[in-house]
C-alpha atoms as one frame of an Amber mdcrd trajectory, in Angstrom:
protein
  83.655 -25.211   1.249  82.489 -21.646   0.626  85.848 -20.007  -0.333  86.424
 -23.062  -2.831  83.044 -22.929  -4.438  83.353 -18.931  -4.847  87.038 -19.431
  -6.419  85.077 -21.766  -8.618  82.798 -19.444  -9.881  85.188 -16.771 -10.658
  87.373 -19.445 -12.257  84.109 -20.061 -14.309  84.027 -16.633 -15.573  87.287
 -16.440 -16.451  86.693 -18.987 -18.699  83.918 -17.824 -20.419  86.305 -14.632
 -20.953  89.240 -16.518 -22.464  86.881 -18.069 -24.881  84.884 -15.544 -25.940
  88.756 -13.857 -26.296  89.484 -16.987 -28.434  85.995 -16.491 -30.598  87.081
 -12.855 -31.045  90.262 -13.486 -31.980  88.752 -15.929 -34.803  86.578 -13.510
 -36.082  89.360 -11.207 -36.133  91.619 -13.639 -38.559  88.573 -13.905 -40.833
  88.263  -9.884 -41.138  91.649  -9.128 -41.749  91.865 -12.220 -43.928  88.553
 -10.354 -46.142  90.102  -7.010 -45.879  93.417  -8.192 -47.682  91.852 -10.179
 -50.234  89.110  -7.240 -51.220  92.134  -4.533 -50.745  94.637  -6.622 -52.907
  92.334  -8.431 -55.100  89.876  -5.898 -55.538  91.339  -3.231 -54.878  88.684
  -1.819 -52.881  89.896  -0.578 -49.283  87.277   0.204 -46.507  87.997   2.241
 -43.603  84.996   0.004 -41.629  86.381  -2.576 -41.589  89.864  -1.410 -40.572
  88.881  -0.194 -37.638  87.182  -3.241 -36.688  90.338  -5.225 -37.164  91.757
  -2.810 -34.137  88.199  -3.125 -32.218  88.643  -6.600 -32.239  92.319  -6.895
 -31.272  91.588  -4.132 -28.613  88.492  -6.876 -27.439  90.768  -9.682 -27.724
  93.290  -8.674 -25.920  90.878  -6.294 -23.072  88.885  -9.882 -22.496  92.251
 -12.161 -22.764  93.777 -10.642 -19.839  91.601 -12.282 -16.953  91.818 -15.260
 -18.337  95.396 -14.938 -18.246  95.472 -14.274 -14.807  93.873 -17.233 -13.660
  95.898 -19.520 -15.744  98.993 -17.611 -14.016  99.962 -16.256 -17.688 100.353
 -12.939 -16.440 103.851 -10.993 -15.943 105.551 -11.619 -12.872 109.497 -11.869
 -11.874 109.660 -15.546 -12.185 113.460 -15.738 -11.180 112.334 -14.900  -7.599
 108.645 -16.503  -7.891 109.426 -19.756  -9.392 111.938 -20.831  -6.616 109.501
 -20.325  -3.556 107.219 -22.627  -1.535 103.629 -22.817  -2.616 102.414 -21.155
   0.457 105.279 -18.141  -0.472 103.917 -17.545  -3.923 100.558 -17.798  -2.697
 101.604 -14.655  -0.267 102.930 -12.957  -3.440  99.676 -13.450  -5.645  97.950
 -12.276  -2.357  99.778  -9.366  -1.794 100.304  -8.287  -5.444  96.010  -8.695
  -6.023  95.251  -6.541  -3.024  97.261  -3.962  -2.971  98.736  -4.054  -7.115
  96.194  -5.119  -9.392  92.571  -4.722  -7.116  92.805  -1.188  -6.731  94.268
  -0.216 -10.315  91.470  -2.113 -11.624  89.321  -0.526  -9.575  90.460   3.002
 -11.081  90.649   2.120 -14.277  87.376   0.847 -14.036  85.541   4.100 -12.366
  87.101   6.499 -14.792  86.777   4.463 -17.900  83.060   4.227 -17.109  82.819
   8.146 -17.617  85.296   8.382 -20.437  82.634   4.976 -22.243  79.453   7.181
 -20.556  81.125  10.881 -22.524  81.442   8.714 -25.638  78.248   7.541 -25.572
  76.174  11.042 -24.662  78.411  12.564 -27.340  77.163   9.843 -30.121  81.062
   9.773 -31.028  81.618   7.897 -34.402  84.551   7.816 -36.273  86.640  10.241
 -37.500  87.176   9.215 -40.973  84.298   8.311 -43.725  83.223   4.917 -43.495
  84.753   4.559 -40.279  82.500   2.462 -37.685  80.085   4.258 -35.758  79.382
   4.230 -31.607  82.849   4.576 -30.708  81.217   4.026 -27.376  81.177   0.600
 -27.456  85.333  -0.212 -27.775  85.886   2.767 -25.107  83.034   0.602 -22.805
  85.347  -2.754 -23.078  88.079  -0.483 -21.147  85.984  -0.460 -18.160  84.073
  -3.952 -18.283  87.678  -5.778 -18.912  89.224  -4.039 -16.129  85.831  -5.050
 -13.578  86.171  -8.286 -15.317  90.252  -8.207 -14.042  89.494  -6.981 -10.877
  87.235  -9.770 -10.552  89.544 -12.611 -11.519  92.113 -10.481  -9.114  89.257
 -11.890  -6.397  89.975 -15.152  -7.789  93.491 -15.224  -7.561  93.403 -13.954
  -4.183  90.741 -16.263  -3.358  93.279 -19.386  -4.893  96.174 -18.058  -2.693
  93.926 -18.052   0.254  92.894 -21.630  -0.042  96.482 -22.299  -0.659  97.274
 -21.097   2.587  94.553 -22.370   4.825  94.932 -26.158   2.588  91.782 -26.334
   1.223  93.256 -26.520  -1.757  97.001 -27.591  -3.578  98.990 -25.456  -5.550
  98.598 -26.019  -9.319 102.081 -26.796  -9.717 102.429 -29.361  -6.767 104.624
 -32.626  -6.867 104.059 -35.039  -4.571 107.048 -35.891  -2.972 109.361 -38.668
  -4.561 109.922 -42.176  -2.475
């Protein structure tokens, strides 16, 4: 069916997200692991790469968050969701993706792409010496995480919705006991 294949894809996506958040966050352990050992050790500090420690947690965390919301990792009030039907939650995730996270995603989105597009025409670098330069590209990840959320939002709706019409079962679904 069309609407599974589709949630499929943006599942997909998702994916590749959470693991290029998981590579990220890898490469992050190694740099702060280098910048302790040649600040302590050498005694030899560099701005550089403390500001790609935060470029990389920003990334991580920017690219984590869609992959969080298809896994269902995301915040939600879980003393009221956790006790409903399947086809209830699938409501909530419905109603909380169209008319919560779609269209704040789809404003952070449109005004993060000027605020990555200033940064870019400006040829903003750092502020301090040795500091990274094309400041551009961490202020860009604010707009492509937040398409890429608005995007798994389309999944999750897309999940609910074959949750409602059956296509699909609810990720959490016990078969009845006999």
């Amino acid at each position: 069916m069309l609407l599974i294949r589709l949630e499929q894809m943006i599942n997909s996506f998702s994916e590749l997200l959470g693991k290029t958040s998981a590579v990220l966050f890898v490469v992050m352990l190694f740099n702060v692991f280098v910048d302790v050992v040649m600040r302590y050790l050498f005694n030899d500090v560099s701005i550089g790469m403390q500001e790609l420690e935060w470029h990389l947690y920003a990334s991580v965390f920017l690219l984590g968050v869609p992959y969080a919301l298809k896994t269902g990792g995301h915040v939600r009030v879980d003393l009221i969701y956790e006790r409903q039907t399947a086809n209830t939650k699938a409501l909530i995730d419905m109603f909380g993706s169209v008319f919560l996270l779609m269209p704040f995603c789809a404003l952070v989105a449109w005004y993060g792409f000027d605020f990555a597009k200033e940064s870019f025409l400006l040829g903003e670098t750092s502020g301090d010496p040795g500091g990274l330069p094309y400041r551009w590209l961490i202020k860009a990840m604010i707009p492509l995480s937040f398409l890429a959320m608005l995007i798994s939002g389309i999944g999750m709706f897309l999940k609910s919705l074959n949750i409602l019409l059956g296509n699909r079962q609810a990720d959490n679904y016990q078969p009845p006991q006999h």
